[in-house]
N, C-alpha and C positions, 0 to 999 in steps of 0.2 A: 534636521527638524528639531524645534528645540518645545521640551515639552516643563507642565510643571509640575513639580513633583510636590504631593498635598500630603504631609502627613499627618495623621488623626492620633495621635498619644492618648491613651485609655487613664481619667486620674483616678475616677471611683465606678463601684457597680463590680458585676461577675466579668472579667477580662474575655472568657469564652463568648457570653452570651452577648458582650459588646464587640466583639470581632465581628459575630456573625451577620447583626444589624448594620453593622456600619461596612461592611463587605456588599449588604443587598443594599445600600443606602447607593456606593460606588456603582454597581452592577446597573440600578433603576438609570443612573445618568452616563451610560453610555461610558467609562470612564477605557482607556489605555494600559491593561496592566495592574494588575493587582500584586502586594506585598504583605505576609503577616509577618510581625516581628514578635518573637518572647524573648525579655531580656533572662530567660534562663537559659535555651537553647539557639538562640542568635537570631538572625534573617534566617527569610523561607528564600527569598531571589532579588536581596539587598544588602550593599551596606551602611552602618549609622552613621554613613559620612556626614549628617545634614542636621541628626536628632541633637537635639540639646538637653534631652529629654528621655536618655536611650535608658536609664533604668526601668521604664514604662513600657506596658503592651502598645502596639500602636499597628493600626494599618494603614501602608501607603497606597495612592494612586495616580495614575501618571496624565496629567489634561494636555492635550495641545496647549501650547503658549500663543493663545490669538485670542479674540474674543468671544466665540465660541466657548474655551477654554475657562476664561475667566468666569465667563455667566455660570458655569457649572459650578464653580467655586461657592460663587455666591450660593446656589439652590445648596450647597453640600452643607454647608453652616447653617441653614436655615432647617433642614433636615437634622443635623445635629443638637440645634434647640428643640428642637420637639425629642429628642433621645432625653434629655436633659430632664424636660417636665415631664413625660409620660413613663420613659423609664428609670429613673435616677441617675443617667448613665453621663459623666463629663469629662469634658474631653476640651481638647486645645489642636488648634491646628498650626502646622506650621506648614509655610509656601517655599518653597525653592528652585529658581528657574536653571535647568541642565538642558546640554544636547545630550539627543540620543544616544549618541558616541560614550560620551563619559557615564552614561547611566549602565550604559551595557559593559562598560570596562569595570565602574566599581568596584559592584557587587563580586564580580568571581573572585577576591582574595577570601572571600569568607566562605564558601563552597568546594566540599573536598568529599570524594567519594566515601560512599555510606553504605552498608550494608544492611537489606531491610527484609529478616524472616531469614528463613534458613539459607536461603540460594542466590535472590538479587542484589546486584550491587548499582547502585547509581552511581555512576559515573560521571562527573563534569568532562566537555571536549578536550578543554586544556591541561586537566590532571592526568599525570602518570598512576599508572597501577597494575600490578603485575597480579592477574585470576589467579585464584586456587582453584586445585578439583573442583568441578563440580556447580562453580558460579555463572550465574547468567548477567553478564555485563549489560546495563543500558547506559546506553551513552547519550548523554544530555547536555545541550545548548538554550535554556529556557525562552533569552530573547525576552522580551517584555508578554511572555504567556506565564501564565501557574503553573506550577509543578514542577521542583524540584526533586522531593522524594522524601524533603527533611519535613515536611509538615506530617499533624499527626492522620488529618483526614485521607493525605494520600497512601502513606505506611501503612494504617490501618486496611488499606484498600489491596494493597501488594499481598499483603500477608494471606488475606481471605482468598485470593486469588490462588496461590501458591498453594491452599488447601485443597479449592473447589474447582479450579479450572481442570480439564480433562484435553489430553490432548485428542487434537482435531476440531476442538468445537471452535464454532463460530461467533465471534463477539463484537459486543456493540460499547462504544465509551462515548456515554452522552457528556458535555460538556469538556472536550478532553486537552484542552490547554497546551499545555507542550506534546502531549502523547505519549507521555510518559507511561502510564495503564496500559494502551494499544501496545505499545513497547514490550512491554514486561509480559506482557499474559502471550506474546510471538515469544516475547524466550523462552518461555514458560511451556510449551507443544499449540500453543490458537492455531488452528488449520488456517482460519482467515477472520479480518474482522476489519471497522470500518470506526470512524472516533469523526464523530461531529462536535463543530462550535460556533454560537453564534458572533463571533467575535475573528474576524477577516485577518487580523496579526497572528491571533491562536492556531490559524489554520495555516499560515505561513509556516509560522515556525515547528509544527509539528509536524509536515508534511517531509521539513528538513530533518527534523529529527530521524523520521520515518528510513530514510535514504541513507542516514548519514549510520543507522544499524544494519544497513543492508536487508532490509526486507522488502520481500518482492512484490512489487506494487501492483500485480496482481492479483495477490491475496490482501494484500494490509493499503489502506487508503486513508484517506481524510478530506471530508468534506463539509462547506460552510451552511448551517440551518439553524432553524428554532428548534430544541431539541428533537423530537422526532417528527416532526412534522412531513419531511422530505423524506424519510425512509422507508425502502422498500425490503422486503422480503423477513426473512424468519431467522432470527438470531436462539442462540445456546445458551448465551450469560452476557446479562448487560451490565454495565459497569456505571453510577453515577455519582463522581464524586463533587456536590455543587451545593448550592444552598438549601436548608429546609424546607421552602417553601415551593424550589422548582422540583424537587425529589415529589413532594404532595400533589403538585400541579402534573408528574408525570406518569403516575404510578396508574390510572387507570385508565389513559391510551397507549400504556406499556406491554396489553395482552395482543393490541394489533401487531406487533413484533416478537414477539418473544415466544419460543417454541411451549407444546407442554410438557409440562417439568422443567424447566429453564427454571436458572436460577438470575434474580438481581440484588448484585450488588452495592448500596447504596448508603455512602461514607456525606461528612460534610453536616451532620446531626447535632447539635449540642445536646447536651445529656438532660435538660430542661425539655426539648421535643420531640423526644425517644418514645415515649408511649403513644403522642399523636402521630409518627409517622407508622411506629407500630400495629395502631388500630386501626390506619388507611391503606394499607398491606394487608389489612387479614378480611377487611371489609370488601375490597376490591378481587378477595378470594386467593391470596398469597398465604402460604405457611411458612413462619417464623424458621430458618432453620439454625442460625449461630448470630450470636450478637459478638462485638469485640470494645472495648474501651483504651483509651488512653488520652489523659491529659484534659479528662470532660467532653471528650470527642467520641461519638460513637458510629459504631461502622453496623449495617446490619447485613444480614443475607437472608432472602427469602426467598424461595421457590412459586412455582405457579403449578395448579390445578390441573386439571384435565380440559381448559379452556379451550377452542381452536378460536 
């Protein structure tokens, strides 16, 4: 299949706070695959084979190459002008027709196991790497899902975990991309947990992840939904690392899941919507319990009430 690869090069505006619109800009049209790039710290699940323009922030997204495909292109530039007049934010696209094949081969020269917080290591399939004491290996194939481990909303998200997870609990990763979080928090002691995505590749690919760390698909699953919409029963600590807007959108049908005193996790914040996710957490009767930053990302944890 051959798809098109659209990249958005960030010229002016907050590089953060135009990731994140133009990430929900991709998100709104359905798009194949998401990419953030910082030309400080390189691709998140790409490489600048295609940028002319690679000194620039920029997010890529992957359309079918058919006309389906194209018409999303058009709505995407049309939505970019309105970034342009409402938020000052400009940007350039550029198109690039790949097969899958070569899209999935690229990126991996630029992806090398990373160490995130005191004990996980993300691992790529195709890297060597010999554990030390005491590391929890997750081995990752991303496939055209998110989450490598090198961005900062996921890292932020490991770390909080690595504090607050308790072995045995039960966990939920809304939005869970590769599976990379479901992953980590089984290395980590998660007795059992389950990672939804509305996104039918995400769930491909993470399913494979899932198998390919050996865990036992009786406890650790993944399955395709609108965030919780589909889910049943009472989770320990939920984990959502996805856009501002669907964190706000999920936060108060979050108590039909989540145990009392359950903590959520909830990364993917720019540091501009910190206070508004903030005050819809404590409104909805969550207590703040650790905030974490990096990079104008922010990660929060908050716990829940005596709710049932």
């Amino acid at each position: 299949m051959k798809y098109i690869e659209t990249r958005v090069t960030i010229n002016t505006g907050n590089p953060v706070l135009a990731e994140e619109l133009i990430v929900s800009i991709f998100d709104d049209l359905k798009l194949q695959g998401v990419v953030i790039e910082d030309p400080n710290t390189g691709p998140v699940t790409a490489s600048r084979h295609t940028d002319p323009e690679s000194a620039h922030h920029a997010v890529i997204g992957y359309f079918p190459a058919n006309s389906s495909g194209k018409k999303q292109c058009v709505e995407l530039e049309s939505a970019l002008n309105d970034l342009k007049t409402f938020q000052n934010i400009d940007t350039t696209v550029y198109y690039h027709e790949i097969n899958e094949e070569d899209w999935a081969e690229s990126w991996k020269a630029f992806f090398w196991p990373e160490k995130i917080g005191n004990s996980v290591v993300v691992k790529p399939t195709w890297r060597e790497y010999e554990p030390k004491p005491g590391e929890n290996i997750v081995e990752i194939d991303p496939g055209m899902a998110f989450g490598t481990g090198t961005h900062p909303t996921t890292a932020l998200c490991i770390r909080m975990l690595e504090k607050m997870l308790l072995p045995g609990q039960r966990i939920l990763d809304v939005g869970t991309g590769s599976g990379i979080l479901l992953i980590a928090a089984a290395k980590l002691g998660a007795g059992s947990g389950i990672g939804i995505d509305n996104d039918r590749v995400a769930t491909t690919v993470a399913s494979s992840n899932l198998a390919r760390n050996h865990l036992d698909p009786a406890r650790f699953s993944v399955a395709a939904g609108n965030l919780i919409d589909t889910v049943t029963g009472r989770f320990d600590l939920v984990t959502a690392n996805i856009l501002t807007d669907i964190i706000l959108e999920l936060i108060v049908p979050l108590h039909r899941v989540i145990k009392p005193g359950g903590l959520i996790i909830c990364s993917g914040i720019i540091e501009a919507y910190e206070e508004k996710v903030k005050k819809s957490l404590q409104t909805s009767g969550f207590q703040i319990v650790e905030k974490r930053m990096q990079d104008d990302w922010v990660c929060i944890a908050a716990m829940t009430g005596g709710r049932t």
